[in-house]
Structure formats: C-alpha cells, structure tokens
PDB file as gemmi writes it, atoms N, CA and C in Angstrom:
CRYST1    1.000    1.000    1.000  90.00  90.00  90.00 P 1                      
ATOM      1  N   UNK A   1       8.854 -22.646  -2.240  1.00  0.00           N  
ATOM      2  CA  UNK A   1       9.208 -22.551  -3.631  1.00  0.00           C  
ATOM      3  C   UNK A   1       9.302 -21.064  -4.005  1.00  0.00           C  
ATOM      4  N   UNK A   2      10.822 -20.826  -5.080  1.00  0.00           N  
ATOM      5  CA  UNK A   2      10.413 -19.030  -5.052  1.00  0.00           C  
ATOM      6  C   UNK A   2       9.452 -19.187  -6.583  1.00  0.00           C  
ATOM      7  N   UNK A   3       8.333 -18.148  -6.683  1.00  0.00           N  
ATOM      8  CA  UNK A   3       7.747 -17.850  -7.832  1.00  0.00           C  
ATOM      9  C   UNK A   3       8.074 -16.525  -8.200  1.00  0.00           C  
ATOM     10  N   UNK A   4       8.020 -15.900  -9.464  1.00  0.00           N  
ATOM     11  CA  UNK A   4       8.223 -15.164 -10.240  1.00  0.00           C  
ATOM     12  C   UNK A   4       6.770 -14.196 -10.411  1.00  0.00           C  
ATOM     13  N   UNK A   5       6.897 -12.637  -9.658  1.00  0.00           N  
ATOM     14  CA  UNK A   5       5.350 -12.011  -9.551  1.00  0.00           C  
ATOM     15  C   UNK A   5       6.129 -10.565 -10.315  1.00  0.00           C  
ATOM     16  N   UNK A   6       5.745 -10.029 -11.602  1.00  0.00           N  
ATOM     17  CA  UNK A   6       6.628  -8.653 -11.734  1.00  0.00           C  
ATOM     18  C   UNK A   6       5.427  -8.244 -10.942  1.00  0.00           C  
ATOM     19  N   UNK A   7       6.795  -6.738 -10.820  1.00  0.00           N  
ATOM     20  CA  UNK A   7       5.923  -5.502 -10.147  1.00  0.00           C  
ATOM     21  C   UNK A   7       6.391  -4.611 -11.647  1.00  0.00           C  
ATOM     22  N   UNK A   8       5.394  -3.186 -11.268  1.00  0.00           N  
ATOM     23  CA  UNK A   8       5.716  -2.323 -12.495  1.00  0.00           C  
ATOM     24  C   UNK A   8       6.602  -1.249 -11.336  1.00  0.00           C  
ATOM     25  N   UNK A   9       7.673  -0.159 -11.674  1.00  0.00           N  
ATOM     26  CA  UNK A   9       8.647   0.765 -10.821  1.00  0.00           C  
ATOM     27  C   UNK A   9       8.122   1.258 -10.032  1.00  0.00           C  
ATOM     28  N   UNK A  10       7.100   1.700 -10.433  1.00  0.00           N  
ATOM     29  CA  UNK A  10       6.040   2.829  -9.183  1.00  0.00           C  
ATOM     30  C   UNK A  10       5.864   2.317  -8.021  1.00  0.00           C  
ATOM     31  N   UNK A  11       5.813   1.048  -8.055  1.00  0.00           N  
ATOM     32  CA  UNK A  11       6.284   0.300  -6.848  1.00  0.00           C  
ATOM     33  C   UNK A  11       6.943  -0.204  -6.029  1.00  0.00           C  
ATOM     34  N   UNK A  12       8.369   0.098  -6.636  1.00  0.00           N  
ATOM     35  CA  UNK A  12       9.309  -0.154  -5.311  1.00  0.00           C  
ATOM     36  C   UNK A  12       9.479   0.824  -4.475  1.00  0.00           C  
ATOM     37  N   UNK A  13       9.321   1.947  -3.979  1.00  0.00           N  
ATOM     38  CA  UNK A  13       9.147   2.728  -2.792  1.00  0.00           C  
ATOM     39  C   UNK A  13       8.168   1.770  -1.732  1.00  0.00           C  
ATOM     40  N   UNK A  14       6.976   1.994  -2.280  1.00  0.00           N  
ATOM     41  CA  UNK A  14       6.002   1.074  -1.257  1.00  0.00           C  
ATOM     42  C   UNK A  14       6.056  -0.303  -0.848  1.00  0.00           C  
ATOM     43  N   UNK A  15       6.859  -1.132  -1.746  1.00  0.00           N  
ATOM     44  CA  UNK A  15       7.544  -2.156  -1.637  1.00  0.00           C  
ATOM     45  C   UNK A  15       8.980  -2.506  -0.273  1.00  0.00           C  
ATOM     46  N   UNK A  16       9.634  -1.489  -0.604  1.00  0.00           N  
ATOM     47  CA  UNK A  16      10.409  -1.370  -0.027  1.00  0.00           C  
ATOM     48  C   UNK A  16      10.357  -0.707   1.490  1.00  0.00           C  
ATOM     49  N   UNK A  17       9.294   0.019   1.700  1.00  0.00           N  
ATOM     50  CA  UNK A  17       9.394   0.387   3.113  1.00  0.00           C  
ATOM     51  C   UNK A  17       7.951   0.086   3.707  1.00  0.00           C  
ATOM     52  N   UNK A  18       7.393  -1.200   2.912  1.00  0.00           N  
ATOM     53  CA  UNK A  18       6.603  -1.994   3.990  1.00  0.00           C  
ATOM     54  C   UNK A  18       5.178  -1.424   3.761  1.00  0.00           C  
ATOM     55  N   UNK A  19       4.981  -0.546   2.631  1.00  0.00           N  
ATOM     56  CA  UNK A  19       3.463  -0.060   2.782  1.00  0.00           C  
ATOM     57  C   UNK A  19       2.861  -0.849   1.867  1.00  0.00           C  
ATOM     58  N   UNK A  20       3.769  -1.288   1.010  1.00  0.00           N  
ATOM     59  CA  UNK A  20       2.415  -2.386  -0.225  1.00  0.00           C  
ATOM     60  C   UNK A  20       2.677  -3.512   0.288  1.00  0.00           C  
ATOM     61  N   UNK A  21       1.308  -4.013   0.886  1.00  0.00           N  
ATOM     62  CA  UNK A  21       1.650  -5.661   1.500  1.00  0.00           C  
ATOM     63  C   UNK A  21       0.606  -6.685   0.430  1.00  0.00           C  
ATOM     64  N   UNK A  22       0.235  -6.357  -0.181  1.00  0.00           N  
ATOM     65  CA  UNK A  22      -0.778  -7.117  -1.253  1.00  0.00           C  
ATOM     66  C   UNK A  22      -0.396  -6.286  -2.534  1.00  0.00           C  
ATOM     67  N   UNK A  23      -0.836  -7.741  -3.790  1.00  0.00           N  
ATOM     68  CA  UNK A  23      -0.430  -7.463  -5.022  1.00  0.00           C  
ATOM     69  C   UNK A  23      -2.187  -8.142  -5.600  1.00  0.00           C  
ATOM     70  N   UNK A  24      -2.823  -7.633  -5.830  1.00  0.00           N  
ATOM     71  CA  UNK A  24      -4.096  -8.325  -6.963  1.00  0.00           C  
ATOM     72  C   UNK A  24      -4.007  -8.689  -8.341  1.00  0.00           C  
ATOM     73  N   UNK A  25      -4.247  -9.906  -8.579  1.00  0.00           N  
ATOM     74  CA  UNK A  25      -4.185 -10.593 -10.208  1.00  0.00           C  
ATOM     75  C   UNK A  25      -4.574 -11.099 -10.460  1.00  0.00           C  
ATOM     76  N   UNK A  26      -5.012 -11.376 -11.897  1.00  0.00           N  
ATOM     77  CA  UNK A  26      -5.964 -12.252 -12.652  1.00  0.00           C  
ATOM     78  C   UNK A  26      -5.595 -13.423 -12.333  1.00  0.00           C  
ATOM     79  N   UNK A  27      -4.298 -14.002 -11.990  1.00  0.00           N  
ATOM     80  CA  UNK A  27      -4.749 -15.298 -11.732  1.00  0.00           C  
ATOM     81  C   UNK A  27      -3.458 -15.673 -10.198  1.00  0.00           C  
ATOM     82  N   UNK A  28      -3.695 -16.870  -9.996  1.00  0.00           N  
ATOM     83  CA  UNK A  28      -2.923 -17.136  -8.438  1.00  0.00           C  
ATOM     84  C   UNK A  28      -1.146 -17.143  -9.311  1.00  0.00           C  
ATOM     85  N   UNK A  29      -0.738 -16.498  -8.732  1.00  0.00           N  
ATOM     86  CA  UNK A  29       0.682 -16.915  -8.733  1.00  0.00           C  
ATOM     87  C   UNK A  29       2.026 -17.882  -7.417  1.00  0.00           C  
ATOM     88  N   UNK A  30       1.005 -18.201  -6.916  1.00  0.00           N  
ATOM     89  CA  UNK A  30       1.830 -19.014  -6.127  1.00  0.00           C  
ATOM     90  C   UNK A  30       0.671 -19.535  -4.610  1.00  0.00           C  
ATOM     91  N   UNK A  31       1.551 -19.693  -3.727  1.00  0.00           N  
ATOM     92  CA  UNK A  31       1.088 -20.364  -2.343  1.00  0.00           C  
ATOM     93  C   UNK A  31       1.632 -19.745  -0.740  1.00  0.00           C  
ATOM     94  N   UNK A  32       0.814 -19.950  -0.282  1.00  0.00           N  
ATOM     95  CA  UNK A  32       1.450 -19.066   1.214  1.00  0.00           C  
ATOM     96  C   UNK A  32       2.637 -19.634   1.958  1.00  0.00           C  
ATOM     97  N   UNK A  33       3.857 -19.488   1.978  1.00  0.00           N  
ATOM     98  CA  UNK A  33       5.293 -19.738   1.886  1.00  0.00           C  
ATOM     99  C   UNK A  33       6.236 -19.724   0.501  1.00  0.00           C  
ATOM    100  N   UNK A  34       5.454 -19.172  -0.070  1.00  0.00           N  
ATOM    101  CA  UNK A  34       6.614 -19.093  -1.293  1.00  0.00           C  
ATOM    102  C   UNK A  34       7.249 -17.718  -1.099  1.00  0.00           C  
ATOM    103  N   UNK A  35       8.086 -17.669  -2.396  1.00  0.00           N  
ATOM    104  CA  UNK A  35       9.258 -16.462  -1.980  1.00  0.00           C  
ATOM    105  C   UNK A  35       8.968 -16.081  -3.263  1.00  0.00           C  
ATOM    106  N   UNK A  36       9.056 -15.054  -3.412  1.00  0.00           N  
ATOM    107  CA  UNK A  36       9.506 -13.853  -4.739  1.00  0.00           C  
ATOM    108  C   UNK A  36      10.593 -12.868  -4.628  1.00  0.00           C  
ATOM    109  N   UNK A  37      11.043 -12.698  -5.547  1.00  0.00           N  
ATOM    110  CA  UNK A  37      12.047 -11.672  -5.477  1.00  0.00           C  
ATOM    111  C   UNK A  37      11.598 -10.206  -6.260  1.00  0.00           C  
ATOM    112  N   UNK A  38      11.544  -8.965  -5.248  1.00  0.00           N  
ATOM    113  CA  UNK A  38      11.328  -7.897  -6.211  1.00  0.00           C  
ATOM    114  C   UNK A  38      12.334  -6.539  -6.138  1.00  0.00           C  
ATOM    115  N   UNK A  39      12.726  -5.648  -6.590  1.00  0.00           N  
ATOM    116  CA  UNK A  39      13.535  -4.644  -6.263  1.00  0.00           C  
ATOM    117  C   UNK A  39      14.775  -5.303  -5.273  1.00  0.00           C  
ATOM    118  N   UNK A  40      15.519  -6.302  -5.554  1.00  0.00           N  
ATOM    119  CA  UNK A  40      16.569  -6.480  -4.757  1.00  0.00           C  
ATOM    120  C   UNK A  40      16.100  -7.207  -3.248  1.00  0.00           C  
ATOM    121  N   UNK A  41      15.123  -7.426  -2.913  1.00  0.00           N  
ATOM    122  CA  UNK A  41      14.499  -7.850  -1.643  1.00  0.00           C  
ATOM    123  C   UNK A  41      13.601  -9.227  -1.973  1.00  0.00           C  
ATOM    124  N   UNK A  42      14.165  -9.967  -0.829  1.00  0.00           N  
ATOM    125  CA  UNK A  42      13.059 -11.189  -0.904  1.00  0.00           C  
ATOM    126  C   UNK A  42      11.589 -10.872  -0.013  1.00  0.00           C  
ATOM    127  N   UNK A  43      10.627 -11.113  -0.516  1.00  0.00           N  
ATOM    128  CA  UNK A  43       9.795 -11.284   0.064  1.00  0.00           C  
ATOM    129  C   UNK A  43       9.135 -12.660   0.108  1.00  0.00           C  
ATOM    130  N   UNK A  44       7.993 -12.779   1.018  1.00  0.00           N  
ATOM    131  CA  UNK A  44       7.154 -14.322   1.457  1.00  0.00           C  
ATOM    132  C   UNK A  44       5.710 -14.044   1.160  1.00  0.00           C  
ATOM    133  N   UNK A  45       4.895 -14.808   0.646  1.00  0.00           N  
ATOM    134  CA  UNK A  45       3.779 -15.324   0.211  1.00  0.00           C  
ATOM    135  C   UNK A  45       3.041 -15.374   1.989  1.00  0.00           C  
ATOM    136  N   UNK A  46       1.851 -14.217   1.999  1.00  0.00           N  
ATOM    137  CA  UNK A  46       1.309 -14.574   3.467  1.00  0.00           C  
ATOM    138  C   UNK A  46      -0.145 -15.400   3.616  1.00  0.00           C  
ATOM    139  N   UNK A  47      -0.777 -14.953   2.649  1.00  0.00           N  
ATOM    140  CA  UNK A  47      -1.896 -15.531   2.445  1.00  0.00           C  
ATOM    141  C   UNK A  47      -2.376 -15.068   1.017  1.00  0.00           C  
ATOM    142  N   UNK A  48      -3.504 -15.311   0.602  1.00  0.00           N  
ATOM    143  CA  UNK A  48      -3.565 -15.601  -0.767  1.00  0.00           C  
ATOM    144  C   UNK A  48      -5.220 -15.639  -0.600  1.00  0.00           C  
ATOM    145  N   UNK A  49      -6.019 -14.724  -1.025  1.00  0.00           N  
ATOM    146  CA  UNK A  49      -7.833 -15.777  -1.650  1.00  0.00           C  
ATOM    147  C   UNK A  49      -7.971 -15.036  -2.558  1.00  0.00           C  
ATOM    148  N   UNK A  50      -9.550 -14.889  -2.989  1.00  0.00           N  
ATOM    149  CA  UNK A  50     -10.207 -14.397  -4.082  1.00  0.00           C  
ATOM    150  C   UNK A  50     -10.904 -13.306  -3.440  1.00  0.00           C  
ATOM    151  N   UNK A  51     -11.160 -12.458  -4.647  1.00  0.00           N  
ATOM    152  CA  UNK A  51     -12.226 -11.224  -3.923  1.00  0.00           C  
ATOM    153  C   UNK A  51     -12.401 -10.709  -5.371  1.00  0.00           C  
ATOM    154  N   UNK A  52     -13.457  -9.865  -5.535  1.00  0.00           N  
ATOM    155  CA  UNK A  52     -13.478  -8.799  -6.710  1.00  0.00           C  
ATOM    156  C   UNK A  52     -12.683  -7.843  -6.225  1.00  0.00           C  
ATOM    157  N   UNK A  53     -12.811  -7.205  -7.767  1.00  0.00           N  
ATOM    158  CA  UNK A  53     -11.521  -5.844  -8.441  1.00  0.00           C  
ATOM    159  C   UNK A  53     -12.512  -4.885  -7.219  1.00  0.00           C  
ATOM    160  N   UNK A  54     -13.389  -4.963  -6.989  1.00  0.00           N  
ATOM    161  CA  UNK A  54     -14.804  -3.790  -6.158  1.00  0.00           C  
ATOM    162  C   UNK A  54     -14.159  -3.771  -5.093  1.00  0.00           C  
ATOM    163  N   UNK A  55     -14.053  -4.717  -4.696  1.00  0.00           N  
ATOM    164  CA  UNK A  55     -13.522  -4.969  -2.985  1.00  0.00           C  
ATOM    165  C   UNK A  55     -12.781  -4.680  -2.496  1.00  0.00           C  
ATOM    166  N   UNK A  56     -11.449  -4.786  -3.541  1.00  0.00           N  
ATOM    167  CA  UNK A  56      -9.872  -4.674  -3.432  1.00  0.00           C  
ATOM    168  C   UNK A  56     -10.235  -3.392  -3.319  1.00  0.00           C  
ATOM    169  N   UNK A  57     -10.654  -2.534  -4.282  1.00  0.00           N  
ATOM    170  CA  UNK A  57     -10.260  -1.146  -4.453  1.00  0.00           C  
ATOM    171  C   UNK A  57     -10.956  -0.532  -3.210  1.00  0.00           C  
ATOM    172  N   UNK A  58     -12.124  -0.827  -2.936  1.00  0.00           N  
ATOM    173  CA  UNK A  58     -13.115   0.085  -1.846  1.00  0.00           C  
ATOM    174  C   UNK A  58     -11.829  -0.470  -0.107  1.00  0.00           C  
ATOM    175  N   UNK A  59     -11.284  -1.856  -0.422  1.00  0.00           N  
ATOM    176  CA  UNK A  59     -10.846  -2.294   0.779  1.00  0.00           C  
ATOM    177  C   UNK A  59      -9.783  -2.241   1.026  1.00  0.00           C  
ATOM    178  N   UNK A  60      -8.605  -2.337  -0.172  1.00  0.00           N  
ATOM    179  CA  UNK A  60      -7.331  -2.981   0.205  1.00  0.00           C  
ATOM    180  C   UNK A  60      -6.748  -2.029  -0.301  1.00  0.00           C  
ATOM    181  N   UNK A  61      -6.872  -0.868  -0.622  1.00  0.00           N  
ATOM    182  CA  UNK A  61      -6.067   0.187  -1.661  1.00  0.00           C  
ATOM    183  C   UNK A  61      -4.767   0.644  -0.904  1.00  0.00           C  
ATOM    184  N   UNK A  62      -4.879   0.927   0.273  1.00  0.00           N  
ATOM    185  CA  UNK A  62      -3.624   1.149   1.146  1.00  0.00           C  
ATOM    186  C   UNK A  62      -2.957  -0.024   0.349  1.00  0.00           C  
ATOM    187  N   UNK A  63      -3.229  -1.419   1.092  1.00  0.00           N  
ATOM    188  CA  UNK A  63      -2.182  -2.166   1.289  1.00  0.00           C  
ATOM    189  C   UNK A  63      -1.722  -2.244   0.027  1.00  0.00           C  
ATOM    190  N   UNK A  64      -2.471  -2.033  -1.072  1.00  0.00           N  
ATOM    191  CA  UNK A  64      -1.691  -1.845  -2.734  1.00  0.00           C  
ATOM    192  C   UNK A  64      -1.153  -1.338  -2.905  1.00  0.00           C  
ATOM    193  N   UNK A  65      -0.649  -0.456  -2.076  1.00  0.00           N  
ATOM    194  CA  UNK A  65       0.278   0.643  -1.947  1.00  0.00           C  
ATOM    195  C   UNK A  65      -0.280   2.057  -2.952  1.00  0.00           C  
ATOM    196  N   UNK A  66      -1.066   2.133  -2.808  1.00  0.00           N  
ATOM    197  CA  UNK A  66      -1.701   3.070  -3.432  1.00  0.00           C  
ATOM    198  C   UNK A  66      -2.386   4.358  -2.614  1.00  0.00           C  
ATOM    199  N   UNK A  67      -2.396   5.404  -3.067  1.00  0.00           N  
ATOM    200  CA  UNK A  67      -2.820   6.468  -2.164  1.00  0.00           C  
ATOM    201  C   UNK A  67      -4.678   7.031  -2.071  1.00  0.00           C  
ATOM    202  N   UNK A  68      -5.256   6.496  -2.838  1.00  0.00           N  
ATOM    203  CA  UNK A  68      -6.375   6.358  -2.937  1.00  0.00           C  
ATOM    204  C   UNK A  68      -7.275   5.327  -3.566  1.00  0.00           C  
ATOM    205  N   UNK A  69      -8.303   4.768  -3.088  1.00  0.00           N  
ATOM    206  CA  UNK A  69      -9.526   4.033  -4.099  1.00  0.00           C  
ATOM    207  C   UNK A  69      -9.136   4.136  -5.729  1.00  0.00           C  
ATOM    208  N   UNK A  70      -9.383   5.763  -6.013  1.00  0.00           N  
ATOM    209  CA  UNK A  70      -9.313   6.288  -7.760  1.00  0.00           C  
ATOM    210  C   UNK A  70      -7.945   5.751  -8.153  1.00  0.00           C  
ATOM    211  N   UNK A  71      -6.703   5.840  -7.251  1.00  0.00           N  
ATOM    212  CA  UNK A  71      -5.679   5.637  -7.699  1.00  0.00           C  
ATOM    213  C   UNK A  71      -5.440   4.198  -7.769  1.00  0.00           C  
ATOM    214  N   UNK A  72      -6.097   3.496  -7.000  1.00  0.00           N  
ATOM    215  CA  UNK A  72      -6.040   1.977  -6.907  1.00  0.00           C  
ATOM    216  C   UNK A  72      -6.741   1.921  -8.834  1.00  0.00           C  
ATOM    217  N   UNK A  73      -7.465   2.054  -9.274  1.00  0.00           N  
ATOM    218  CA  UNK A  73      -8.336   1.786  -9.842  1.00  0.00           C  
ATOM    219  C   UNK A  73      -7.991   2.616 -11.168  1.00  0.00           C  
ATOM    220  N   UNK A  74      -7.486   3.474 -11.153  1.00  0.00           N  
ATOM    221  CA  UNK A  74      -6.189   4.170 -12.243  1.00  0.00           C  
ATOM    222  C   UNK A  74      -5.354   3.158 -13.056  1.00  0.00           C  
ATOM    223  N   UNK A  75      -4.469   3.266 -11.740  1.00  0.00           N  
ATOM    224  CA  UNK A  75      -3.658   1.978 -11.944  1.00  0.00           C  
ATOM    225  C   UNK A  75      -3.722   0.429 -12.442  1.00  0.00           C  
ATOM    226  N   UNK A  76      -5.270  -0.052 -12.037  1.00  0.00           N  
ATOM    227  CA  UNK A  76      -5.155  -1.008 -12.787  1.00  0.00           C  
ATOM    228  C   UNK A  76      -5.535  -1.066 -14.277  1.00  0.00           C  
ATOM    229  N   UNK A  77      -6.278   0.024 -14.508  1.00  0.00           N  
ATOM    230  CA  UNK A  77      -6.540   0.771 -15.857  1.00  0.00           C  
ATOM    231  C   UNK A  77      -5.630   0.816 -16.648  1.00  0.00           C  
ATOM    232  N   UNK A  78      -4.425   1.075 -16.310  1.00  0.00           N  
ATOM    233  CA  UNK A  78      -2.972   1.366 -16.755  1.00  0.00           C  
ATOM    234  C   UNK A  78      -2.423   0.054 -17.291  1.00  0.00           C  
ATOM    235  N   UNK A  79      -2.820  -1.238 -16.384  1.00  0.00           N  
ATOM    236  CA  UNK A  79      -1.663  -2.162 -16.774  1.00  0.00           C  
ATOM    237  C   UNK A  79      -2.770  -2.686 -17.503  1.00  0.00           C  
ATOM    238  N   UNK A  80      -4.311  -2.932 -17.541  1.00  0.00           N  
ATOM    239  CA  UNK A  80      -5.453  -3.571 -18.239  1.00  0.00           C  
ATOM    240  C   UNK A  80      -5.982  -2.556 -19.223  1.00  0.00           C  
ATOM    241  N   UNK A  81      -5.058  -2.051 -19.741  1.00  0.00           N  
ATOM    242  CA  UNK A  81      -6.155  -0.836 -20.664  1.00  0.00           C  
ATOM    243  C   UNK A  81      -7.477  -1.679 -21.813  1.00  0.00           C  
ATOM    244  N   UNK A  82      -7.123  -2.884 -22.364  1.00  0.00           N  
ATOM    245  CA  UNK A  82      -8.494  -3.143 -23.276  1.00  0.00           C  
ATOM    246  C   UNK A  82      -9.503  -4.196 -21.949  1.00  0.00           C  
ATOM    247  N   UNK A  83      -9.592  -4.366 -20.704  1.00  0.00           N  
ATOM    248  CA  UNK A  83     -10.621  -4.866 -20.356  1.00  0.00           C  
ATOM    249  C   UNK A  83     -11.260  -3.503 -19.020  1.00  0.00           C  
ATOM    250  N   UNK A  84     -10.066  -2.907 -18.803  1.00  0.00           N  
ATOM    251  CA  UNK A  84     -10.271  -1.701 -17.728  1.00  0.00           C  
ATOM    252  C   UNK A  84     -11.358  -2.223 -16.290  1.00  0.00           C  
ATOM    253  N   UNK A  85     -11.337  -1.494 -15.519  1.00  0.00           N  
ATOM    254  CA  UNK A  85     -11.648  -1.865 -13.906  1.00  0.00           C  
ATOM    255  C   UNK A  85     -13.220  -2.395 -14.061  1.00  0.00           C  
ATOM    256  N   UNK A  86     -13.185  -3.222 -14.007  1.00  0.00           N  
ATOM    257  CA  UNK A  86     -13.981  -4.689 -13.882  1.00  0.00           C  
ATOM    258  C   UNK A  86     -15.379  -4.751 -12.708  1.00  0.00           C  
ATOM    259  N   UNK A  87     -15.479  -4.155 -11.959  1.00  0.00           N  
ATOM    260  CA  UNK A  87     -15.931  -4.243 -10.552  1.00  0.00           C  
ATOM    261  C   UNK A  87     -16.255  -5.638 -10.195  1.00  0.00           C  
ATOM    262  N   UNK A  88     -17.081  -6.199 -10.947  1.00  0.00           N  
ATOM    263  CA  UNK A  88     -17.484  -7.602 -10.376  1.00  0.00           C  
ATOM    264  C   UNK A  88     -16.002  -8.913 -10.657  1.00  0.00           C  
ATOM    265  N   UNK A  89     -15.440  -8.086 -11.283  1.00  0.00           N  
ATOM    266  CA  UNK A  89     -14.035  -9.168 -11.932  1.00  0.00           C  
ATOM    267  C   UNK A  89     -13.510 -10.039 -10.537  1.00  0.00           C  
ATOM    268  N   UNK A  90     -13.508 -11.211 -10.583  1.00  0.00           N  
ATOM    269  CA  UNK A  90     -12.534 -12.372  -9.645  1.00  0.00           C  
ATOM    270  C   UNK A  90     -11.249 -12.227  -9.699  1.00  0.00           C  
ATOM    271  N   UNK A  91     -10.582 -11.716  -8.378  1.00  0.00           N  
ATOM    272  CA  UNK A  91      -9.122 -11.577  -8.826  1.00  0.00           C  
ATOM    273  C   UNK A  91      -8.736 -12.185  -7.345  1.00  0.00           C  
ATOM    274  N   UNK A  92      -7.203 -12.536  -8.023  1.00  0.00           N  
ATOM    275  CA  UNK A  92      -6.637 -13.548  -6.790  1.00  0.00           C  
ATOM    276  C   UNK A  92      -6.104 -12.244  -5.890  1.00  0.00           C  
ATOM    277  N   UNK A  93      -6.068 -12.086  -4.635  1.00  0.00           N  
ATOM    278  CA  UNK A  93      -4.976 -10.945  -3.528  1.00  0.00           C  
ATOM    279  C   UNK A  93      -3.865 -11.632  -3.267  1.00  0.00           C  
ATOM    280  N   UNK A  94      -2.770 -11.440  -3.244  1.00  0.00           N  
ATOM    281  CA  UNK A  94      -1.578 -12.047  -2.512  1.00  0.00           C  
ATOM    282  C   UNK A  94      -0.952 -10.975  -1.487  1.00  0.00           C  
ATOM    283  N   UNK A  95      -1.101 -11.388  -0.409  1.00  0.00           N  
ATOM    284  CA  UNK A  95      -0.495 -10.854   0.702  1.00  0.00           C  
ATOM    285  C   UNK A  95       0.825 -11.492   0.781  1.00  0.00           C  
ATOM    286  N   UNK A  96       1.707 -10.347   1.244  1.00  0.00           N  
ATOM    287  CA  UNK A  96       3.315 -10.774   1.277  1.00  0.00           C  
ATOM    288  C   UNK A  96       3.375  -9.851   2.391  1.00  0.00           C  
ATOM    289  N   UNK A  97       5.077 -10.252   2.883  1.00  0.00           N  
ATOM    290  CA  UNK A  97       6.279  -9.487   3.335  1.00  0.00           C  
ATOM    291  C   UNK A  97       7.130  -9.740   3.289  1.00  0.00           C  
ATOM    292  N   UNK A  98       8.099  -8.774   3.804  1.00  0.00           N  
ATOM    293  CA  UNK A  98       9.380  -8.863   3.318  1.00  0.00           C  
ATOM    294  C   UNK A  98      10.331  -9.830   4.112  1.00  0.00           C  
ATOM    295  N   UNK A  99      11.223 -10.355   3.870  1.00  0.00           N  
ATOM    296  CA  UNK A  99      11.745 -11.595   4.236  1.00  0.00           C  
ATOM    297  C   UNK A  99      13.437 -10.535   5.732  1.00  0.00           C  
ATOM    298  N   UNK A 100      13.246 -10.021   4.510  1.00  0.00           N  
ATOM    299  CA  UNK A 100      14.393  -9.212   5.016  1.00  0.00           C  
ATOM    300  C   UNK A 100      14.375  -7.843   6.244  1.00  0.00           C  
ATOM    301  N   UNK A 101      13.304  -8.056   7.316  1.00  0.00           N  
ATOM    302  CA  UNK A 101      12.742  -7.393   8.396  1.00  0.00           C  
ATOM    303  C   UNK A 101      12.403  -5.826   7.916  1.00  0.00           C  
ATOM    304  N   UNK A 102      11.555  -5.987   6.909  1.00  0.00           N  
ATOM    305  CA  UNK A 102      11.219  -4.548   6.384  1.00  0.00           C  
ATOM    306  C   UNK A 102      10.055  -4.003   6.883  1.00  0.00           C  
TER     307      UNK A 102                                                      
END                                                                             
C-alpha cells in the first residue's frame, strides 16, 4: 500500500543519496512493504518499532540523516517547538529505502 510520510527540504540530499534511512514519529505511519513517495523517488517501508526520542538521538542520528546527536535533537525542536525533545517520549522509527537502487 503507498502511504503518505512528508519530509521537511533539508532532507532531500540525504534522502536522495541513501544516507537518511529512518524517519522518527509520533505516531506509525504505515507497515513494512509499503511505499511512499518523497522528492521524486519511491521509497519502501523496511521495518518499523518503537523506541524513545533518547535512543533515536544517542542511536540512530546518522541514519536520520543528520550530522550529529545535537543536530538530531535541534531538528526535532524545530518541527515540535511547543512540546520540544522529549527524552523519555515513545516514538514510532520507520526504516526505508529507496525503491529506485539508491
């Protein structure tokens, strides 16, 4: 099934050449085989669980395509400005790639 995930711009570079392979969000947006479309490229749904905002940032900040922890954690500041970085917060990970051998 394709689902509908925005990205914000800052992200299609890392999108596009394979360095952001996870997206973190308040809630699940889909299932592992679904498709999204972002910047002109399909991508696939790889796996999907739960983790805290703590985890993501200390663990997954690469794959967020992000260049540091602070910047992981900037950033989500940016798109959450009235609840801001959470540490213990439950957030869904969605692991993807690109459909299109990126």
């Amino acid at each position: 099934m394709k689902v509908k995930i925005p990205f914000k711009p800052y992200f299609e570079e890392s999108m596009l050449n394979g360095a952001k392979r996870a997206t973190s969000r308040t809630k699940k947006f889909g299932n592992v085989g679904d498709t999204f479309g972002a910047f002109g490229v399909l991508f696939e749904l790889t796996g999907i669980s739960q983790s805290t905002l703590l985890n993501v940032a200390e663990n997954y900040w690469r794959e967020e395509g992000c260049g540091s922890q602070s910047n992981f954690e900037s950033i989500w500041k940016s798109i959450y400005p009235n609840k801001g970085f959470v540490p213990d917060q439950a957030v869904w990970v969605h692991w993807f790639k690109s459909k299109e051998g990126k």
